[in-house]
C-alpha positions in Angstrom: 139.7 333.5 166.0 143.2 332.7 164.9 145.0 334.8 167.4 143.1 332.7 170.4 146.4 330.0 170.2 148.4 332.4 171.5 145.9 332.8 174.4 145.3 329.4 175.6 149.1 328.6 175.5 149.6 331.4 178.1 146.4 330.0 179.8 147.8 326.0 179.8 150.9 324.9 181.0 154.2 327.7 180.5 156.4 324.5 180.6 155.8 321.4 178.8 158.8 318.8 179.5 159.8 316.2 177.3 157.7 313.1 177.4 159.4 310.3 179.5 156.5 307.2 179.5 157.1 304.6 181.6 156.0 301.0 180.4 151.8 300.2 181.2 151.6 297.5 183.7 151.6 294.0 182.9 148.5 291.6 182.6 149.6 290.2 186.0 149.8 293.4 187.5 146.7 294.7 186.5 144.6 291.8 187.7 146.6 292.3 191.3 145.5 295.7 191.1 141.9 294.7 189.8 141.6 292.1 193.2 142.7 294.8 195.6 139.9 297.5 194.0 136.6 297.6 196.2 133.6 299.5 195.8 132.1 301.5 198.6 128.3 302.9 199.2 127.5 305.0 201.8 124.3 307.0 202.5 124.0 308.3 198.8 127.9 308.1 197.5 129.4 305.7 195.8 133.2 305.7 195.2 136.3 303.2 195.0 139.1 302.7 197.6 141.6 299.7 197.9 143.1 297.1 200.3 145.9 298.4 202.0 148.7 297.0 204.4 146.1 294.9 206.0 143.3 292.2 204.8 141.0 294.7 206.4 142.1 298.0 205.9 140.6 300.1 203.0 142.0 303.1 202.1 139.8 306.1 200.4 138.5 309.8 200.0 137.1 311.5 203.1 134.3 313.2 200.7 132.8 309.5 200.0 131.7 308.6 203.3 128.2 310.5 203.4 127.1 308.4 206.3 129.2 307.6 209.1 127.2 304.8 210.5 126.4 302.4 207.5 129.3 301.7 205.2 129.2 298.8 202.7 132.4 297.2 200.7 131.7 295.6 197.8 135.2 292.9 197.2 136.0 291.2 194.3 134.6 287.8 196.3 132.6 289.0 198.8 130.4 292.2 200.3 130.9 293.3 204.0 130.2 296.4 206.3 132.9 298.8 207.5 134.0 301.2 209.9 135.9 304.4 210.0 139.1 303.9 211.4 141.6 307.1 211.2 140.7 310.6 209.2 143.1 312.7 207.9 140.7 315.8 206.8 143.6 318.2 205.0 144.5 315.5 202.7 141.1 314.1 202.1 142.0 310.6 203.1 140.0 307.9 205.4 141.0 304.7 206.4 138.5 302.1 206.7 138.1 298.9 208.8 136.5 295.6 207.5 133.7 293.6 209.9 136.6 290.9 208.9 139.6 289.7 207.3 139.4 289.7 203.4 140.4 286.5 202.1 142.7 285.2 198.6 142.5 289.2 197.6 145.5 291.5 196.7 146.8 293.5 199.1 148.6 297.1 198.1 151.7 298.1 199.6 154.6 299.1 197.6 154.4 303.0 197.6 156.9 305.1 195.0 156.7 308.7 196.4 158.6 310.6 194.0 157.2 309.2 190.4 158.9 311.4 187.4 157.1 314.3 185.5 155.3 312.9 182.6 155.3 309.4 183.7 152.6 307.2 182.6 150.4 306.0 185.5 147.2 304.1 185.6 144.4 303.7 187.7 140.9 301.5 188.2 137.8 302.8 189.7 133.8 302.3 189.4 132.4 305.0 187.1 128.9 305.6 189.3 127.7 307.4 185.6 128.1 304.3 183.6 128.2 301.4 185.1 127.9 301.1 189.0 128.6 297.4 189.2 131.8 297.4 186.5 135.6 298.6 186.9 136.5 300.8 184.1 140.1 301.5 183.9 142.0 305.0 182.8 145.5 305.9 181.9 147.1 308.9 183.0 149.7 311.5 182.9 151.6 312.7 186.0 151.2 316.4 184.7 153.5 319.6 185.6 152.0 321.9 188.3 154.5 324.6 188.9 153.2 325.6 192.4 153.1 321.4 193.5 149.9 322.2 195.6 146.4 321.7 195.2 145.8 325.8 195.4 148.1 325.7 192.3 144.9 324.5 190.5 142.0 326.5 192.1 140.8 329.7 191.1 140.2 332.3 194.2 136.9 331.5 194.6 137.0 327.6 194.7 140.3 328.2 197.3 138.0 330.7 199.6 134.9 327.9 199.8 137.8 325.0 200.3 139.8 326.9 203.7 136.3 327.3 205.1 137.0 323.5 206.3 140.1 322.2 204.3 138.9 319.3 203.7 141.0 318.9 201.6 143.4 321.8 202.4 144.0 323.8 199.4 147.9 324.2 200.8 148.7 320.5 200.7 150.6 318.8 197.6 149.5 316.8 195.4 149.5 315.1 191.9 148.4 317.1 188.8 146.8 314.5 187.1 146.6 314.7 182.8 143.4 312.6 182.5 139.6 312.5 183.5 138.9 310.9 186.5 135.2 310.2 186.1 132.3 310.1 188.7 132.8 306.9 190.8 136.6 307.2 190.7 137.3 309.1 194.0 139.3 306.4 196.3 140.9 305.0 193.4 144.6 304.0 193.6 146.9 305.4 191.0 149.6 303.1 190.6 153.4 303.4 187.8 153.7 301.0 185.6 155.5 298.7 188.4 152.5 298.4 190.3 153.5 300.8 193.1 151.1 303.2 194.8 151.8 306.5 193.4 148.7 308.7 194.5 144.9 308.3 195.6 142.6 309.7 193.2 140.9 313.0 195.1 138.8 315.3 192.4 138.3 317.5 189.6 137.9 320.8 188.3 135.6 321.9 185.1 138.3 322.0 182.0 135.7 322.4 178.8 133.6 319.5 178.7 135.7 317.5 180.6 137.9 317.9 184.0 141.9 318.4 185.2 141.9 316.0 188.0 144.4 315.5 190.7 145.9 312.9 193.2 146.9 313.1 197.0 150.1 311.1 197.4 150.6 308.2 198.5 153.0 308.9 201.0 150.3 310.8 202.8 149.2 307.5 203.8 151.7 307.3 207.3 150.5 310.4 208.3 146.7 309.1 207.8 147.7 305.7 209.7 148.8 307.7 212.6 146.5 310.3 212.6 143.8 310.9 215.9 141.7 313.3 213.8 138.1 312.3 214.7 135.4 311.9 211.8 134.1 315.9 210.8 130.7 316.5 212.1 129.6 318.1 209.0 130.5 317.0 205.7 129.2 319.8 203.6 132.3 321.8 202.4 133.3 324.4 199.2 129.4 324.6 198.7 129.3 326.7 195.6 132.6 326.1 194.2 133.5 324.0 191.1 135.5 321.5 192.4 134.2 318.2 191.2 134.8 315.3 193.7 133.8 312.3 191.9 130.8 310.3 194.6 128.5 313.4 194.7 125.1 311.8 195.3 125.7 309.0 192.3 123.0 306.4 193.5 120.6 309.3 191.9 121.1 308.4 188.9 118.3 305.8 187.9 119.5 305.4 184.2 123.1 305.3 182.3 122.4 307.6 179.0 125.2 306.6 176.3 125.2 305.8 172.7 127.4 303.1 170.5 129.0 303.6 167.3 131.3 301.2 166.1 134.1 300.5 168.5 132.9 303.7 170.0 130.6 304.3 173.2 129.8 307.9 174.5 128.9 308.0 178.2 126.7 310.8 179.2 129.2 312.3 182.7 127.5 315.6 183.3 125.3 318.5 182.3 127.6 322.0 182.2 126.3 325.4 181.1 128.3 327.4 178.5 129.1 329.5 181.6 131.1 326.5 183.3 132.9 325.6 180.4 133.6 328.9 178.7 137.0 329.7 179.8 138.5 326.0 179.8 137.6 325.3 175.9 140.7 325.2 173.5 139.3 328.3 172.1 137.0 330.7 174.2 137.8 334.0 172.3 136.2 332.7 168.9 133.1 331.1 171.0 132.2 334.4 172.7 132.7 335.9 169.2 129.8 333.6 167.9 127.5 334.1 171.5 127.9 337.8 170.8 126.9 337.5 167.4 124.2 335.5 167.4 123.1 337.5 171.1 123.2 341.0 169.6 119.5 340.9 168.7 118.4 337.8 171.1 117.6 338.1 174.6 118.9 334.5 174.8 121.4 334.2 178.0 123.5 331.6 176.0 125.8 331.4 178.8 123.3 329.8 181.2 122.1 327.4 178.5 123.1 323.8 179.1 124.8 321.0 177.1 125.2 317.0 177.7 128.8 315.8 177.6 129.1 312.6 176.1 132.8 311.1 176.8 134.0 308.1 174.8 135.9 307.0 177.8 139.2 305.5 175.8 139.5 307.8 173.1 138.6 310.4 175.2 136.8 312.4 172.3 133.5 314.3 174.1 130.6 315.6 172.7 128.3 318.5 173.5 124.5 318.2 172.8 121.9 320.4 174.3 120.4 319.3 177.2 118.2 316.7 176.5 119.0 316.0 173.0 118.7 312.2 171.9 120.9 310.9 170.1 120.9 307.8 167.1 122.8 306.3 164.8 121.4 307.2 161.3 123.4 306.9 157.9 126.6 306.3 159.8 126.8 308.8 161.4 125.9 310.0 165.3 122.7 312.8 165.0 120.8 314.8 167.5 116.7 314.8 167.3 115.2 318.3 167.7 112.0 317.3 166.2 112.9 319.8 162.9 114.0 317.4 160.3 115.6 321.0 158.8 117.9 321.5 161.8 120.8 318.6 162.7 123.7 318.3 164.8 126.0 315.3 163.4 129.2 313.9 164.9 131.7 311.1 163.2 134.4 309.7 165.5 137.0 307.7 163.6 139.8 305.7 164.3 142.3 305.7 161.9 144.7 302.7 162.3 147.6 304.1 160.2 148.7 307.6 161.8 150.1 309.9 158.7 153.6 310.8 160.2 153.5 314.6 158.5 151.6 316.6 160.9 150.3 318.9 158.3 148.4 316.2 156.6 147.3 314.3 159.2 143.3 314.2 160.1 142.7 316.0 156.1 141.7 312.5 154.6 138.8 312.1 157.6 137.7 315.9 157.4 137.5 315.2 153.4 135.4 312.2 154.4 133.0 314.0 156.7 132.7 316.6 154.9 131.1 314.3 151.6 128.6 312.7 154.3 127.8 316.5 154.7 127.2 316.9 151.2 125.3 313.9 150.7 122.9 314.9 153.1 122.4 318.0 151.4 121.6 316.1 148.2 124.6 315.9 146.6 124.1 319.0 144.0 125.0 322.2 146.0 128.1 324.3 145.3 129.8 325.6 148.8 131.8 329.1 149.6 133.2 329.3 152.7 132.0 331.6 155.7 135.3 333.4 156.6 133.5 335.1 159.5 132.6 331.8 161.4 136.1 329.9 160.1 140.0 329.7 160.7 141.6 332.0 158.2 144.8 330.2 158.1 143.6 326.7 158.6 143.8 324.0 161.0 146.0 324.6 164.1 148.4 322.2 165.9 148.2 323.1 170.0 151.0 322.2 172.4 149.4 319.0 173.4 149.1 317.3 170.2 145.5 318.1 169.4 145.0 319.5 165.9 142.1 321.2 165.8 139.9 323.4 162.7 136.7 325.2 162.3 134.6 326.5 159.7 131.7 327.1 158.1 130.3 326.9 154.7 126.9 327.8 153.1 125.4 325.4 149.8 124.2 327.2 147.0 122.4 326.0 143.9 122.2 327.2 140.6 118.1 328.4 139.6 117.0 330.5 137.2 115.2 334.1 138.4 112.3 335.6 137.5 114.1 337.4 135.1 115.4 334.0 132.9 118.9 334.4 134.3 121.4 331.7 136.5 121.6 333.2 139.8 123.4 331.3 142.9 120.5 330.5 145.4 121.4 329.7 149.3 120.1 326.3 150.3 122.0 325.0 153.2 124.4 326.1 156.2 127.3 324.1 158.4 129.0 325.0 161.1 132.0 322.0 161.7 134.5 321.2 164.0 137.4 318.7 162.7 139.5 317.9 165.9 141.9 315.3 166.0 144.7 313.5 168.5 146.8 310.6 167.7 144.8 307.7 165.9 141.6 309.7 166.8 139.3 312.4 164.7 136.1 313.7 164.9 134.0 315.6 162.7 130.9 317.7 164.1 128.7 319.6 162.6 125.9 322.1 162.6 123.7 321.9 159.3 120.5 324.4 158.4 118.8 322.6 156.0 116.6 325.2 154.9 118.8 328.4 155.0 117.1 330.4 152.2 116.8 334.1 151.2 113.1 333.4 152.5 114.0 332.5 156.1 116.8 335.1 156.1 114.3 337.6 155.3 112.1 336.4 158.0 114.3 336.3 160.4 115.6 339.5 159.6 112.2 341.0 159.9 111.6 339.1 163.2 114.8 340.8 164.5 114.5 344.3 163.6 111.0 344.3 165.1 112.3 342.9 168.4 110.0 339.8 167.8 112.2 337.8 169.1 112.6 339.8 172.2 109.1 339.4 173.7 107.0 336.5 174.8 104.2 337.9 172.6 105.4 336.8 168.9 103.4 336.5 165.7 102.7 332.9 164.5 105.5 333.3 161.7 108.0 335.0 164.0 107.4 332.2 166.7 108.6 329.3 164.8 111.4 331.8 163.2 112.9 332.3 166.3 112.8 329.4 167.7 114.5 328.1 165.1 117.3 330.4 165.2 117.7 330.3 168.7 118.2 326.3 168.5 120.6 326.3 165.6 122.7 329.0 167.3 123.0 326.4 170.5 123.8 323.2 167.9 126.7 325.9 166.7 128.3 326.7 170.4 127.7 322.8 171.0 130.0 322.2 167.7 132.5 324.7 168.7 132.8 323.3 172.4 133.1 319.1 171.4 137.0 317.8 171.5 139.1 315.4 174.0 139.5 315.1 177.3 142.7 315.2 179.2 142.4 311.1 179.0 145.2 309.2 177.0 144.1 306.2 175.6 144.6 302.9 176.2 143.7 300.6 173.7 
């Protein structure tokens, strides 16, 4: 598993230039930006656009506008109807008309076309996943994209279902954006730390359990205002492909699933099989290592089993649950209910205030600290040996990006006496953990077996080697047994896939 850094190094970004931030935007200029931000619902989409040049012009994504006929703004004073007024299909861009003039409302303008690599942008939108009726804001990155086009970005698949209609063209250029956009967001305007239009926000595609988004630029915006392109008469397009545009059929959503802990709240953005996310994880080699070890003797198609993603959307930290799993607050710490008080899946996000300035040390304090809640809820009496098979070798690793990131796995023994009279070490307990850390952030995960005795290893063992969990007709013991290993081997991949997104936070 150590060997995977190399891997997703040659996999990320070749060239990583030095970091030149530009200042975030003033109070005054984000409350400009926050009176020129509209929301727009049509037919099932919701999505953001902005005022632009005119009192009642709105600019946004083609891809939001579902239904041509019935369009409805949502201002910061006021809600009116709109029309479509000029389509520019390759870049993705539609300007819209208001019934009438907007009134005492920002108005955006100011365009900088050639924003520099690395610069710190910033953007508003409605998140149509957690809030429909609230802005929730996002800082950004202008990433490095060494072919400066959207194909740049798309794998040959996505790029074949996208020049079916280019909508948008997979040939145009556009921003590489280093941080989530989330659902909701498509229309959104991405502005420098000046206040100037830098890019619209366009889409995503799947990176782990969260997304590499991207921006059309602003500049695109003369071409759109003189464009006779008339509106497309279908509006299905890449059908199949993972490309992620941000208003897909929101208003279906009748309820907003997130949790709170402490200054902390996870918003539930998506469901994603193992499949989608393989590839994109910081470390995809030592996750198909565990699928094909816990597979070997399983008929389980772990790559078509799905996870809720969770995204804390400041810190960026995301978590991975399967689907369905509730989650609480219990003992301090975030758990999953599986209805098998012997099986758990628990997360700890912390913010630590004062960032340890030696790299090597930093995050060991809060994996110490996690790691005692684990022992606590093992009672507090078990000696541990490390798993070598399921854990770094050399330690925690430092990527590219900052992240610092560890996994391992330890099994708690107790000391009993045998039939015989004698001390013998007696398996009790089994963790898998994840300690994954980013700036003032960390996060300990973890999947415990509370009952992992020589017992259930010989029953599962048994089970195995008679194919018993292979079959549909299983004994009452192997049943349960299986069942049981085939849930604790899904809290393990959903351990081994939680980390950040691509967001940088803004706090």
């Amino acid at each position: 598993m150590r060997n995977n850094l190399k891997k997703i190094i040659v996999f990320q970004l070749l060239l990583f230039i030095s970091f030149l931030s530009s200042a975030q935007p003033s109070n005054t200029t984000i409350e400009n930006l926050k009176s020129a931000i509209v929301r727009i619902e049509s037919g099932r989409n919701i999505g953001t656009g902005f005022l632009w040049k005119n009192k009642n012009w709105v600019v946004t994504t083609l891809h939001v506008i579902d239904n041509f006929s019935k369009i409805e703004i949502t201002l910061a004073n006021d809600v009116k109807s709109a029309k479509v007024l000029k389509v520019l299909k390759e870049h993705d861009l539609v300007l819209l008309e208001l019934e009438s003039a907007s009134n005492n409302l920002t108005i955006i303008s100011n365009i900088n076309s050639s924003p520099q690599i690395n610069s710190s942008l910033y953007t508003m939108g409605y998140n149509g996943k957690g809030n429909l009726n609230s802005i929730i804001d996002r800082t950004l990155r202008l990433g490095y994209n060494s072919n400066g086009k959207l194909e740049g970005l798309l794998s040959k698949t996505i790029k074949d279902a996208l020049n079916i209609c280019k909508r948008p063209n997979p040939s145009i250029e556009i921003f590489y954006l280093d941080g989530s956009l989330l659902p909701g967001f498509s229309g959104s305007p991405i502005i420098d730390g000046n206040g100037n239009l830098v890019g619209i926000a366009d889409g995503g595609l799947e990176e782990g359990a969260s997304s590499i988004s991207w921006g059309v630029k602003a500049d695109r915006l003369a071409t759109l205002l003189n464009s006779n392109e008339s509106f497309p008469h279908s509006l299905n397009c890449g059908t199949g492909a993972k490309v992620s545009f941000a208003s897909e059929n929101l208003l279906e959503e009748s309820h907003v699933d997130y949790i709170e802990y402490g200054q902390f709240k996870f918003i539930k953005t998506k469901v994603r099989s193992v499949e989608e996310m393989m590839y994109t994880i910081d470390d995809p080699a030592g996750l198909q290592q565990i699928i094909n070890g816990y597979s070997m003797m399983n008929n389980t198609n772990y790559l078509q089993f799905k996870y809720d993603i969770y995204e804390d959307l400041h810190s960026g930290l995301t978590i991975c649950v399967p689907q369905g799993t509730k989650l609480s607050v219990n003992n301090d710490l975030i758990m999953g209910d599986f209805g098998d008080e012997d099986l758990k899946i628990i997360i700890d996000p912390y913010y630590n205030k004062y960032l340890d300035p030696n790299p090597t040390l930093r995050y060991v304090n809060d994996a110490n600290n996690f790691q005692q809640k684990i022992v606590a809820i093992d009672g507090g009496y078990l000696m541990y040996q490390k798993d070598l098979n399921l854990s770094y070798r050399n330690g925690p690793i430092l990527r590219y990006d900052g992240i610092k990131v560890n996994r391992e796995a330890y099994r708690g023994y107790a000391m009993e006496t045998n039939e015989y009279g004698q001390f013998e070490n007696v398996s009790k307990t089994f963790s898998f953990q994840t300690h994954i850390g980013r700036g003032n952030y960390y996060m300990g995960a973890a999947a415990l077996n509370m009952n992992s005795t020589i017992e259930n290893a010989n029953d599962l063992n048994f089970c195995l080697s008679n194919g018993q969990c292979n079959t549909q007709n299983q004994s009452s013991i192997c049943e349960n047994v299986c069942n049981r290993y085939k849930l604790f081997s899904q809290l393990v991949i959903g351990v081994h896939m939680v980390g950040f997104s691509n967001n940088y936070n803004r706090r």
